[in-house]
N, C-alpha and C positions, 0 to 999 in steps of 0.2 A: 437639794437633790432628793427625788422620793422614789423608793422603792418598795416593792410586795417583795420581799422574800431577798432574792438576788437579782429580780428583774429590773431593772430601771425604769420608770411609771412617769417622770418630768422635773421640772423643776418649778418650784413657785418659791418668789420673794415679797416680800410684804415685812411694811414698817408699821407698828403698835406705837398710839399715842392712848393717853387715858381711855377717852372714848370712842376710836375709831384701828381698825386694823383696813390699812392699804395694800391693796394687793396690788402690785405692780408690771406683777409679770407672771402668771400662771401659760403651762406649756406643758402637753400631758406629749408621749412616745408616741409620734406618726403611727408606728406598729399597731399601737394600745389604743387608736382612738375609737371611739361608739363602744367602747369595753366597762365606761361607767367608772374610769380612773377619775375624769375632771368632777366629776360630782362629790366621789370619794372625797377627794382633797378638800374638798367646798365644804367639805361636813364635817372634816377632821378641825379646821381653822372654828368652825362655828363652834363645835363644840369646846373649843382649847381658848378659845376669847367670847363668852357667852352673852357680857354684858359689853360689850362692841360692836357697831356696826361696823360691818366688811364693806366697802369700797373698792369699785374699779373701775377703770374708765375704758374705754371703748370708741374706736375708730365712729363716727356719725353715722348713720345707717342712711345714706341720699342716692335715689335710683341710679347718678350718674357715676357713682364710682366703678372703678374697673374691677375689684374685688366685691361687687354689692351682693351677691349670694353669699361669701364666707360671711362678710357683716351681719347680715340678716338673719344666718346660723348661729354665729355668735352669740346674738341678742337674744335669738329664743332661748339659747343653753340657758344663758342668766337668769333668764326668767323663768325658767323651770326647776331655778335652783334657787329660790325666792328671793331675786335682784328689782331691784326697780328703779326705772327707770326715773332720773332728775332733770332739773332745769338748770342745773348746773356743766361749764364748759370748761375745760381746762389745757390752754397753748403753753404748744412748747416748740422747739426747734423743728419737732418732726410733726407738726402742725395742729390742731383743733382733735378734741376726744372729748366723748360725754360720760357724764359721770352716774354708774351704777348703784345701788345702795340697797343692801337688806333691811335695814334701818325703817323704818314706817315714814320717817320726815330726814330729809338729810342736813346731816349735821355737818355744817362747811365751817365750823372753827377746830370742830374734832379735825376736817380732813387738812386744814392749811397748818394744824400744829402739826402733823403726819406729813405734810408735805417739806417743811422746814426740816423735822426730824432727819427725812430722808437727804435732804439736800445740805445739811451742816449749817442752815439759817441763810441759806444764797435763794433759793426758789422763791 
C-alpha cells in the first residue's frame, strides 16, 4: 500500500529476481489519478532496484476489445514512463497479456525466474 503523507495513493506488488523486478499489479486512487502518483511509484521502484529491469504485462492493445481506449491509455502511460514494448506473451487463466520492459532488450529468464518466484515454482 502507498501513501503521501496520510493520503492513500494505491497499491503496487511486484516480485525481485536477480535481474528483473515484476510488477504485477500497479493501482494508483480513482481520486489521485492524472495527479502524477503512477509515475511517482514507476520511479520510486526504478530507483530502489537500479540494476533491474521492471516488467509488466499488459491486457493486448486490439481495436476489437470492449476496453480498447483504457488499453490504449494504458500503453502510452508505459511508454511515457520508459516501458517498451516486447514480443513476448504471457497466458494465464484470465487470458493473454503482453509483456512491458524498461530493460533496452527483454530479458525472459530474469522474467520466468520472477515468475516462479511468484508462484512457489508452479507457474
Amino acid at each position: 500500500m502507498l501513501y503521501d503523507e496520510d493520503k492513500f495513493c494505491g497499491i503496487a506488488y511486484y516480485v525481485i529476481s536477480d535481474s528483473t523486478v515484476y510488477l504485477t499489479y500497479l493501482a494508483v486512487n480513482k481520486d489521485l489519478r492524472g495527479q502524477g502518483y503512477g509515475t511517482k511509484i514507476l520511479s520510486l521502484l526504478e530507483k530502489q532496484y537500479p540494476d533491474q529491469a521492471i516488467v509488466i504485462d499488459i491486457e493486448p492493445v486490439v481495436p476489437t476489445a470492449k476496453n480498447y481506449q483504457q488499453r490504449v491509455s494504458r500503453l502510452k502511460f508505459y511508454e511515457r514512463n520508459g516501458f517498451y514494448r516486447t514480443d513476448q506473451k504471457l497466458k494465464d487463466q484470465d487470458g493473454e497479456f503482453e509483456a512491458l520492459t524498461t530493460g533496452k532488450k527483454f530479458n525472459k529468464s530474469g522474467f520466468v525466474k520472477a515468475l516462479k518466484q511468484m508462484s512457489f515454482g508452479f507457474y
